[in-house]
C-alpha positions as CSV (number, residue, x, y, z in Angstrom):
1,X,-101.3,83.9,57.5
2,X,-100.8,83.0,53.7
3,X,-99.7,80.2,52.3
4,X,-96.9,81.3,51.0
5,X,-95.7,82.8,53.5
6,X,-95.3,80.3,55.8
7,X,-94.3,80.7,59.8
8,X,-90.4,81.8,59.7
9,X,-90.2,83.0,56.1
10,X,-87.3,85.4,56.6
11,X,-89.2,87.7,53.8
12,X,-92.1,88.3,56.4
13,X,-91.1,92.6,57.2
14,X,-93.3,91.9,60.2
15,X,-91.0,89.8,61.9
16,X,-87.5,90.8,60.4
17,X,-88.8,94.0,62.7
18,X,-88.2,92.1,65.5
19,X,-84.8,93.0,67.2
20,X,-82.4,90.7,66.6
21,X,-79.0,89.8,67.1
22,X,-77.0,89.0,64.2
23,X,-74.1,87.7,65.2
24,X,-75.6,85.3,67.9
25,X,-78.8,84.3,65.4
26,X,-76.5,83.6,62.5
27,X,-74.3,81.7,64.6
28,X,-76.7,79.5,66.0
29,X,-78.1,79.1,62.7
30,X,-75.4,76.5,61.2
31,X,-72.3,77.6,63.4
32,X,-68.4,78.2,62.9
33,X,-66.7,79.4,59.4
34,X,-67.3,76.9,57.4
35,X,-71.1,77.2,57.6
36,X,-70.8,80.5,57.1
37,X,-68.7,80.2,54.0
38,X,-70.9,77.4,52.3
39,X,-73.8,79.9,52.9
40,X,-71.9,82.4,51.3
41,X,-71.5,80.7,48.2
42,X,-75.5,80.3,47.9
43,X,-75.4,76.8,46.5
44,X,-79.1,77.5,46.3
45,X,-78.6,80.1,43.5
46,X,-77.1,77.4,41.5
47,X,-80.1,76.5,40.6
48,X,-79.3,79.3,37.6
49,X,-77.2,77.3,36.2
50,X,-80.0,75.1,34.7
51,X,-79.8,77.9,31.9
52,X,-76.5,75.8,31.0
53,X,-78.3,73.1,30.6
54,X,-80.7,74.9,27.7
55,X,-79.1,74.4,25.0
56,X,-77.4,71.2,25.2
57,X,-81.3,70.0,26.1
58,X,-82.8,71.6,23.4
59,X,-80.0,70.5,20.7
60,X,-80.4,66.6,21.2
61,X,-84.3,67.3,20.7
62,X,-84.2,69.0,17.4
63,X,-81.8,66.8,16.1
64,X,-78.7,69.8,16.3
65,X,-76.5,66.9,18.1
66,X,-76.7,62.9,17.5
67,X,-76.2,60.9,20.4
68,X,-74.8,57.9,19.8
69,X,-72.5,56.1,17.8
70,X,-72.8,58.9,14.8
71,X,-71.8,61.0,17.2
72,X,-71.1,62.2,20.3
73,X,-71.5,59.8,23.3
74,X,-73.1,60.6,26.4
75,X,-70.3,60.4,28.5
76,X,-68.7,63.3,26.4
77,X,-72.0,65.2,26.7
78,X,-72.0,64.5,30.4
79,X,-68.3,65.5,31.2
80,X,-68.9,68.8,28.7
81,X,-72.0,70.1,29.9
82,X,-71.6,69.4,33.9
83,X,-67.4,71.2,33.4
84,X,-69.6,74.2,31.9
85,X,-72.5,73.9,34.4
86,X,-70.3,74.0,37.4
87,X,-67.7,76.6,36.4
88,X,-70.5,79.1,35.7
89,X,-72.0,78.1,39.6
90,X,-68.8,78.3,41.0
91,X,-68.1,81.5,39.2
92,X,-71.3,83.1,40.4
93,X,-70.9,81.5,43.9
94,X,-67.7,84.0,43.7
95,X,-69.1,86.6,42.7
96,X,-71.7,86.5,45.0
97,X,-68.9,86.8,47.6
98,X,-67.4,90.2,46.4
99,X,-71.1,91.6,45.9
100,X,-71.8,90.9,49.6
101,X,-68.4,92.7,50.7
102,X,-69.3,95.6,48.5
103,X,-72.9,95.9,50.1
104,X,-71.8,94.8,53.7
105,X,-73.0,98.1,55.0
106,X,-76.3,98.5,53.1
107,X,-77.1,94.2,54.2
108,X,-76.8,95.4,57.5
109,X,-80.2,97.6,57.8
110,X,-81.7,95.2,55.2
111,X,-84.6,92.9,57.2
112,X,-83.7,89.5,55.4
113,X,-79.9,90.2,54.2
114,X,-78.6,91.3,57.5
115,X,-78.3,87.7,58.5
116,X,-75.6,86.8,55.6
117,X,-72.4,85.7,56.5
118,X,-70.4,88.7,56.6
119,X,-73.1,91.3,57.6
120,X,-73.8,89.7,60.5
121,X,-70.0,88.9,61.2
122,X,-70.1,85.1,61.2
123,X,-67.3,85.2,58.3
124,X,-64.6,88.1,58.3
125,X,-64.0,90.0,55.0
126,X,-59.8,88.7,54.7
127,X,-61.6,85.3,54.9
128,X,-64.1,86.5,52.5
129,X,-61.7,87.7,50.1
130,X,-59.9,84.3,49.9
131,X,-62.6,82.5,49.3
132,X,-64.4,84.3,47.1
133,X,-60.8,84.2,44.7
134,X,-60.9,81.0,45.1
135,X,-63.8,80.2,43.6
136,X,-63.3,82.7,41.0
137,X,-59.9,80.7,39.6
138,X,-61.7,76.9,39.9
139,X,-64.8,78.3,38.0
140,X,-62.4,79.8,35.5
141,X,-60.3,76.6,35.4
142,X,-63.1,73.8,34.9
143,X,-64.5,76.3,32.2
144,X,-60.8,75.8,30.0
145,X,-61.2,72.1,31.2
146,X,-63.8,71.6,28.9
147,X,-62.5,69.3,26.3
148,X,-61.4,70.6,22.4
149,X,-61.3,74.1,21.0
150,X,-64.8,74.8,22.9
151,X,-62.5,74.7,25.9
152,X,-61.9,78.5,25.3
153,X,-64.8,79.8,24.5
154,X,-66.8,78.3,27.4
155,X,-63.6,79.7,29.1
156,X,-64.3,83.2,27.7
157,X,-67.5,83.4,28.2
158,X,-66.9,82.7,32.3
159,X,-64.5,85.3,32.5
160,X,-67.0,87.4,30.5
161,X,-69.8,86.6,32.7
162,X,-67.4,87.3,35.7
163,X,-66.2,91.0,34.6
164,X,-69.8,91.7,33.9
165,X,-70.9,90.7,37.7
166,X,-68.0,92.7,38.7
167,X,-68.8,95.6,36.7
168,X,-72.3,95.2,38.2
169,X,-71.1,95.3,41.3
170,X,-68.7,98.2,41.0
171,X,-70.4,100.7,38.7
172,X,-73.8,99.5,36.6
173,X,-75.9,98.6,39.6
174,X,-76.5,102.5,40.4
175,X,-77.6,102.9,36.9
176,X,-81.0,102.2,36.3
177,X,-81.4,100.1,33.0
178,X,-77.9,98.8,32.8
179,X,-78.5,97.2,36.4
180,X,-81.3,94.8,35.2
181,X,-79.2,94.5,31.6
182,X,-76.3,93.5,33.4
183,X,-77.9,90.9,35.1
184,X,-79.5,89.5,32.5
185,X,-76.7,89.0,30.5
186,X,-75.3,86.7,33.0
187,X,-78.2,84.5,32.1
188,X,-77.3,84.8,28.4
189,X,-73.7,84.1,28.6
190,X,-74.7,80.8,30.6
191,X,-76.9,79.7,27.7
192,X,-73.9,80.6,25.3
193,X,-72.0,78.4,27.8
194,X,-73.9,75.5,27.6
195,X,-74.1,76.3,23.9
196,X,-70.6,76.4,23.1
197,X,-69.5,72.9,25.8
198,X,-71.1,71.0,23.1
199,X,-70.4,72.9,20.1
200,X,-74.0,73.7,19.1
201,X,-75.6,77.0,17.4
202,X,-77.5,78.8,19.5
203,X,-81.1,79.7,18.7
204,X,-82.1,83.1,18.7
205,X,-85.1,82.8,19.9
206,X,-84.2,81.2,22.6
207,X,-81.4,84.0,23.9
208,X,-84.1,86.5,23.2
209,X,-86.3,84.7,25.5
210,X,-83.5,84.2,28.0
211,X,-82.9,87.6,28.0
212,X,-86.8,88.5,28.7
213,X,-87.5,86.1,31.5
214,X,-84.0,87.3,33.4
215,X,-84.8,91.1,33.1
216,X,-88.5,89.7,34.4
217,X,-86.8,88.0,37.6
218,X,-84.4,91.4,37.5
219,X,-87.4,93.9,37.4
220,X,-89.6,92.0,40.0
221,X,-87.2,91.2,42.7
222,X,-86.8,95.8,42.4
223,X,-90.6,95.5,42.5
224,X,-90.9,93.6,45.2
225,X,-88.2,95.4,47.4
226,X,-90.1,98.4,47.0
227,X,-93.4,96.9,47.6
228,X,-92.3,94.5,51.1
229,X,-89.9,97.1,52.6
230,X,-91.2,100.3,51.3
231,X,-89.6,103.1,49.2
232,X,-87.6,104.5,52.0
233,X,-86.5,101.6,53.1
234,X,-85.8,100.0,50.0
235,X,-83.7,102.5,48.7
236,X,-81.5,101.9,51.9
237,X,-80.3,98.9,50.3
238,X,-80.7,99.2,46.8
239,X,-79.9,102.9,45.9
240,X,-81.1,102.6,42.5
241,X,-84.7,101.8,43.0
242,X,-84.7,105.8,43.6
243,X,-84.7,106.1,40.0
244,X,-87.2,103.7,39.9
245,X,-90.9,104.3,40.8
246,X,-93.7,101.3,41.7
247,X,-95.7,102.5,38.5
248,X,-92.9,101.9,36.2
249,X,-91.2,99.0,37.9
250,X,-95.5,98.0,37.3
251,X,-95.4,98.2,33.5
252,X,-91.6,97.0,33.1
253,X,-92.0,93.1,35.2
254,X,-95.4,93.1,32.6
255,X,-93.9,94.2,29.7
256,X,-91.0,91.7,29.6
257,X,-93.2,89.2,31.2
258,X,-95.2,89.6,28.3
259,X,-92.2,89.4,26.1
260,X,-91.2,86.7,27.8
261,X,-94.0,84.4,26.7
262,X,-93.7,85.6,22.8
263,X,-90.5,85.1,22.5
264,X,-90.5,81.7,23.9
265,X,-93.8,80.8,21.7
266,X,-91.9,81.7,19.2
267,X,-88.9,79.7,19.6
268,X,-91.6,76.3,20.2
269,X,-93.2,77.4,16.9
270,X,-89.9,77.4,15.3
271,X,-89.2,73.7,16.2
272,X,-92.2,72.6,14.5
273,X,-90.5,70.3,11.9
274,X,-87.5,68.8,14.8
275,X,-90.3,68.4,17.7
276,X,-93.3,67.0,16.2
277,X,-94.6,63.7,16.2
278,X,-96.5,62.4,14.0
279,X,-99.6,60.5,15.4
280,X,-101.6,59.0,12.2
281,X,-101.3,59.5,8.7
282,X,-104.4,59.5,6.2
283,X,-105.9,60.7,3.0
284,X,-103.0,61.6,1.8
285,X,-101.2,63.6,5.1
286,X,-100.1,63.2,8.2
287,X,-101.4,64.5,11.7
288,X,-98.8,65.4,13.8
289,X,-98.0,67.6,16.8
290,X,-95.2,70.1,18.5
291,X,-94.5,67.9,21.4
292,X,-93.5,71.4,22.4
293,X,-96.1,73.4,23.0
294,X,-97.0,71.2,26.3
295,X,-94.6,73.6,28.1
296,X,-96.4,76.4,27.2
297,X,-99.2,75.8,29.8
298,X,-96.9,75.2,33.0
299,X,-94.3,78.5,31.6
300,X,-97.6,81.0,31.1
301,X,-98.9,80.0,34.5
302,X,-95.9,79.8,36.7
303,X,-94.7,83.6,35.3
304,X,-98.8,84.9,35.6
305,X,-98.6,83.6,39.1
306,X,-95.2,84.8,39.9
307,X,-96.6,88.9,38.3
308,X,-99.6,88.1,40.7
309,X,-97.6,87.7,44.1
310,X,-95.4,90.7,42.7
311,X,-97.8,92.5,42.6
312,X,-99.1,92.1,45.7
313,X,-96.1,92.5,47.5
314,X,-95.8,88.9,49.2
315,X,-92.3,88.5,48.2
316,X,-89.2,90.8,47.5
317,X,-87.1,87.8,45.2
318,X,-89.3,86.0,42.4
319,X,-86.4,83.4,43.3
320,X,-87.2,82.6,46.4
321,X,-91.0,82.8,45.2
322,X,-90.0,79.9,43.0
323,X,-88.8,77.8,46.0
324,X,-91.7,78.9,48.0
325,X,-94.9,79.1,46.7
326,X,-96.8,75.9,45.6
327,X,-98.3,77.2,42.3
328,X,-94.8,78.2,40.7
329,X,-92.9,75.4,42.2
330,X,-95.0,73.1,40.9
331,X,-95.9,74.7,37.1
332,X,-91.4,75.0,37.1
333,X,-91.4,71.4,38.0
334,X,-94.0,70.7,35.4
335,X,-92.4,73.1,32.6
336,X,-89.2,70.8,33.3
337,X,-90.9,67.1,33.6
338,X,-92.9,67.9,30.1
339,X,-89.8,69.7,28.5
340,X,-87.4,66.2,29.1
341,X,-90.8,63.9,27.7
342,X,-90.5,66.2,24.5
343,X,-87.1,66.4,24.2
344,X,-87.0,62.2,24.9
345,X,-90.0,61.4,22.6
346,X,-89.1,63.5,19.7
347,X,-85.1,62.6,19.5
């Protein structure tokens, strides 16, 4: 067996064919409600909400925001970033409920998905419903919480980001092109998000490369649908991939991969001035470096080895290939280690 896919990886079509009862596996699997509801929620997808965290990051390295007494203190950047961070995960944990009672029937014949909460039965959809409004209004509450005028827009752009996943859900998720646009513009509003808790500009390079990398994780995971569950079946759950065919979905994850890695070299090579060092100085200059390049190593392999298992049809979520496979866990955790040291070392 592979290495990454490892003995009771719920990905595995081979054993997801194995007859199974829902309502008895799920239940043994964390048991009662409450389990069912935190599952739900996908806590684990808050992991998204490190694109929050972008801008904020990237802003005290090039200087855009002074920490410290000539400006703003860390406590304030602490209480504005985490009130953006969790109303966008909270907001997407909510959303994430009214996708799964819009797709309850197509979950049900899906190998993997037909062991969420409601699918399988664990949670009721009244129950469902409650929750998933509930998390809806705190996400939308701790967004306004955010302290000053930026209050509202980080506000705005949560209820933005929230009639976009329920247009998704509703309507664009049956159109091909608008599906994976939809979707990435989630990952964009969280970056304006983070952006606007702490009252920074935006790069543009940066939302373009936000925008590439999320239609990336957006055209693979319909890549590898197609390619671990087949066409038929694959349709089954995700009627748009019959507009799509393996030859395009192909050239589309490579395309914007490819974009993905421009665009972001070209937001490092546009902090050249705010994230260099300089190392020595002689004959009449100065030899310095773009502490911000290091990331480029860790970002080109992680997204090169993410196309590769793609490809190959190991995996139908390049998210759960993330958590999963060794290489890409370890380049994201490398990518994220070197990113802080440049950020630290050149504020």
């Amino acid at each position: 067996m592979s290495d990454t896919t490892p003995a009771g990886d719920p990905t595995d079509p081979q054993q997801d064919s194995v007859a199974v009862d829902p309502v008895s596996d799920s239940s043994s699997a964390c048991g009662g409600v409450v389990g069912g509801l935190i599952k739900l929620a996908r806590p684990h997808q808050w992991t998204k909400g490190v694109f929050v965290l972008l801008g904020p990051a990237f802003a005290i390295g090039d200087h855009s925001m002074v920490i410290g007494e000539d400006g703003v203190s860390v406590s304030q950047l602490i209480w504005a970033t985490g009130l953006a961070f969790f109303a966008f995960c909270l907001a997407a944990s909510g959303c994430y409920v009214f996708n799964d009672l819009a797709d309850v029937e197509r979950d049900r014949v899906h190998p993997r998905k037909r062991r969420r909460p409601i699918a399988s039965g664990r949670v009721s959809e009244g129950q469902a419903r409650v929750f998933g409004v509930s998390l809806l209004v705190i996400g939308l509450g701790l967004g306004f919480l955010v302290p000053g005028t930026v209050g509202w827009w980080v506000g705005g752009l949560v209820a933005l980001y929230i009639v976009n996943v329920m247009l998704y859900t509703a309507v664009l998720k049956h159109i091909v092109i608008f599906d994976v646009l939809s979707l990435s513009s989630g990952f964009v509003l969280r970056v304006l998000g983070g952006c606007a808790a702490v009252a920074v500009t935006p790069s543009t390079w940066l939302l373009n490369a936000t925008l590439f990398l999320s239609m990336f994780l957006a055209f693979g995971k319909r890549l590898g649908e197609r390619r671990v569950m087949g066409n038929e079946d694959a349709a089954a759950t995700r009627g748009v991939l019959l507009r799509y065919s393996d030859q395009t979905l192909r050239m589309m994850v490579v395309v914007v991969g490819v974009a993905t890695l421009l665009t972001y070299t070209g937001y490092v090579q546009s902090r050249e001035g705010s994230m260099s060092v300089i190392l020595a100085s002689g004959m009449g200059g100065e030899f310095s470096f773009n502490l911000l390049w290091v990331t480029v190593m860790p970002a080109m392999v992680g997204l090169l080895r993410t196309i590769t298992l793609i490809m190959e049809g190991r995996y139908d979520d390049p998210t759960e290939l993330a958590l999963r496979d060794p290489i890409v866990r370890y380049s994201g955790v490398g990518f994220v280690v070197l990113m802080v040291g440049a950020v630290l070392l050149a504020g």
